[in-house]
N, C-alpha and C positions, 0 to 999 in steps of 0.2 A: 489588413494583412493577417494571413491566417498565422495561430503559435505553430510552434514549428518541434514535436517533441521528437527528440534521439534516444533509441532504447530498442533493446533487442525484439525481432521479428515473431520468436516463436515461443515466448514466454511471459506471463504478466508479470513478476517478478516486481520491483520498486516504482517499475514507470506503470503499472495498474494503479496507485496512488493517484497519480497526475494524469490518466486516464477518466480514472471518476469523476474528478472533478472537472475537468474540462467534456465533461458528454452530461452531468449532471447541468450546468448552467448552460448549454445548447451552445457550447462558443467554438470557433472556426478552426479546426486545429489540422493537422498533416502528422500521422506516425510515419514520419519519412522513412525508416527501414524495411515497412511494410507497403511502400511505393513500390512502383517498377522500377528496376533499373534507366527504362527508357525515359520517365519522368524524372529523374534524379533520385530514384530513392535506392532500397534494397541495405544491404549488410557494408558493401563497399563505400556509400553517403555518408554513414553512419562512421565507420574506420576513416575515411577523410579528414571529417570534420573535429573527430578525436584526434588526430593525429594531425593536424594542421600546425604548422613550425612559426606560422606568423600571428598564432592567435596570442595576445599578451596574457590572455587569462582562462588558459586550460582546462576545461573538468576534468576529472582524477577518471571520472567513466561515467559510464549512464546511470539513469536516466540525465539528459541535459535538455534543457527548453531554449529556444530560440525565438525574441521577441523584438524584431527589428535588430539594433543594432546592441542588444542587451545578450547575453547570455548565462543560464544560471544553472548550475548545477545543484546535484544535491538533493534529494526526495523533496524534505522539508523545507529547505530553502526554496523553492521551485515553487509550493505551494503557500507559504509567506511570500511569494511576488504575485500568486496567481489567486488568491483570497481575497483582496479589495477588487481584485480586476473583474471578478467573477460574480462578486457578491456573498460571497462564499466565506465570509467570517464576521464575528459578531460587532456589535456599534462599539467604537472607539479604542483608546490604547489601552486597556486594562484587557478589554474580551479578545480584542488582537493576539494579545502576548497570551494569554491562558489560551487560546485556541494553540499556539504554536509549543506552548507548552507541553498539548495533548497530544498532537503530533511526536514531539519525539520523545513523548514515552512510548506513542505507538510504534512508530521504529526501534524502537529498543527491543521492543515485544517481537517484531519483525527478525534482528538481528539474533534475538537466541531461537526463534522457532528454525532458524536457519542454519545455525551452529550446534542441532540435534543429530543432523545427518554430514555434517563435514567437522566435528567438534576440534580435530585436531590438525588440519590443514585442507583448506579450500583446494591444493592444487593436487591433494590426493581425490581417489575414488571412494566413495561410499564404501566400497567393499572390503578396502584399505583398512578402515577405520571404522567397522564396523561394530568392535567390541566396545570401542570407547563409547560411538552413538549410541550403543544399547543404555549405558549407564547415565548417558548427559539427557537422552530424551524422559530416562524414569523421575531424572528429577525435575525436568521442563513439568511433564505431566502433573507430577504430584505437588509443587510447590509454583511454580512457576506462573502457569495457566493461570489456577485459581486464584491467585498474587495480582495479576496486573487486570483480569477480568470482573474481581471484585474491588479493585479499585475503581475502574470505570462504574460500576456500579453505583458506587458513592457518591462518582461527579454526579450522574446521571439522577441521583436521589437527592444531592443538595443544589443543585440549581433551583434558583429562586423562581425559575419561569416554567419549571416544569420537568418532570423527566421525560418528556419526547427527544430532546434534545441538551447535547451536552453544552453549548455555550448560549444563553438565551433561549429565546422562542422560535428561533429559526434554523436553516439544515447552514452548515458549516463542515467544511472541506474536514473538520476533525468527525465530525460525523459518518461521513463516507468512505475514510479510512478508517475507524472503527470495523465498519460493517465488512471492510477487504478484509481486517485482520480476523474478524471473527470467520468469513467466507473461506481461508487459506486453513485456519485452524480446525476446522468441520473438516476440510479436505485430509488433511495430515493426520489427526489425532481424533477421529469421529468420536472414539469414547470417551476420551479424557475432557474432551470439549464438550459434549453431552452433558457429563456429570458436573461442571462449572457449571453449565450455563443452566440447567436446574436451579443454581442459586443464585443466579445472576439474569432476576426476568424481568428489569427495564434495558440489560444488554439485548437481551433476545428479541425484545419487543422493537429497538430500538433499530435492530439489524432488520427484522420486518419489513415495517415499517418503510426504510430507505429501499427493500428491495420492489417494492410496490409505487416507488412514483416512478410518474408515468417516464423520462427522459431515461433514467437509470433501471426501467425494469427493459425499457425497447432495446439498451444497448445489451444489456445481458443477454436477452432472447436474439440478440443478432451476430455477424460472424466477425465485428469487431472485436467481442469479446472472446480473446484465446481462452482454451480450458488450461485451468491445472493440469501442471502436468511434471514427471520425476528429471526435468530440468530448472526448475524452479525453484522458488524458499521454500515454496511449502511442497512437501512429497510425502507420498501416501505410500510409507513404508509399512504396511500392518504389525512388524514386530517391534516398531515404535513405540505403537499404539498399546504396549502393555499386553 
């Protein structure tokens, strides 16, 4: 039976995470809101299945996966169930946990490039709150970027097996979300992310890299993949950008 992922239609937003990696290991899946309505899918599947009164174990929101009779919310969570399934994280409990570890420092990274353009309430507009974004993005840029990209850097330098990769010799779901977060940050912040990733070039190599095999470059090049876009985490506001 195919996974079954809930996540908004017109954005890659958290559920691009869990995108990659279920197109990276060729596995069967359904973005049900980008179904037709006539097949069960669209926006209203999605408000259903969130708003269902008899579920005992509710997501808070999207992205949510649907695996038979399992469901899981949660970026990270979602990809700690979808990691052994897929093949998609390193040999045993130790590379497990450190893969999930990289994870959600990557979300972390996620949640302030996302709190540059909404820094002082998500249900206000950007324009609302523009003055504040100006100052929370200068310090994303100058401190921040360079902060969690040259820590990757470090993993990517002390693995034992190589810097191709951050957990072992092989691609792992922290891998591939690496390269979203580094993908979303070019989008948002071209020059601040430039000037990082200058000193960050087993990051750069490593974002390459994943965007060149062959499962993950077809799905780029095809119309699965939504673009960037200024409803999303990441928005290419250029007076962000310094």
């Amino acid at each position: 039976m195919a996974y079954q992922l809930h996540y908004w239609p017109t954005i890659q937003g958290r559920g691009e995470f869990v995108r990659l990696a279920l197109e990276a290991a060729g596995a069967e899946y359904l973005d049900v809101a980008r179904e037709p309505p006539s097949k069960g899918g669209g926006e209203a599947a999605l408000g259903r299945r969130l708003g269902d009164p008899h579920d005992p174990r509710p997501p808070f929101a999207p992205p949510f996966l649907i695996d038979g009779d399992i469901v899981i919310g949660q970026t990270s969570a979602i990809l700690l169930y979808l990691g052994p399934r897929l093949g998609l994280v390193g040999a045993g409990e130790a590379d497990a946990l450190w893969t999930h570890q990289l994870q959600l420092t990557i979300a972390d990274a996620v949640a302030e490039a996302h709190d540059t353009h909404h820094p002082l309430s998500t249900g206000a507009y950007y324009e609302d709150q523009r003055d504040a974004a100006l100052e929370r993005a200068r310090a994303f840029r100058e401190a921040r970027i360079p902060k969690f990209l040259g820590w990757f850097e470090r993993v990517l330098q002390r693995n034992p097996a190589g810097d191709l990769h951050l957990v072992g010799d092989a691609l792992t779901y922290a891998d591939l979300s690496l390269f979203q977060l580094v993908a979303g940050l070019r989008y948002a912040f071209p020059k601040a992310t430039a000037h990082a990733m200058a000193k960050t070039p087993a990051v750069a190599k490593l974002h390459l890299n994943v965007s060149r095999r062959q499962r993950v470059h077809d799905y780029l090049q095809s119309p699965r993949r939504i673009a960037f876009n200024e409803d999303g985490i990441f928005r290419a506001y250029p007076e962000l950008d310094g």
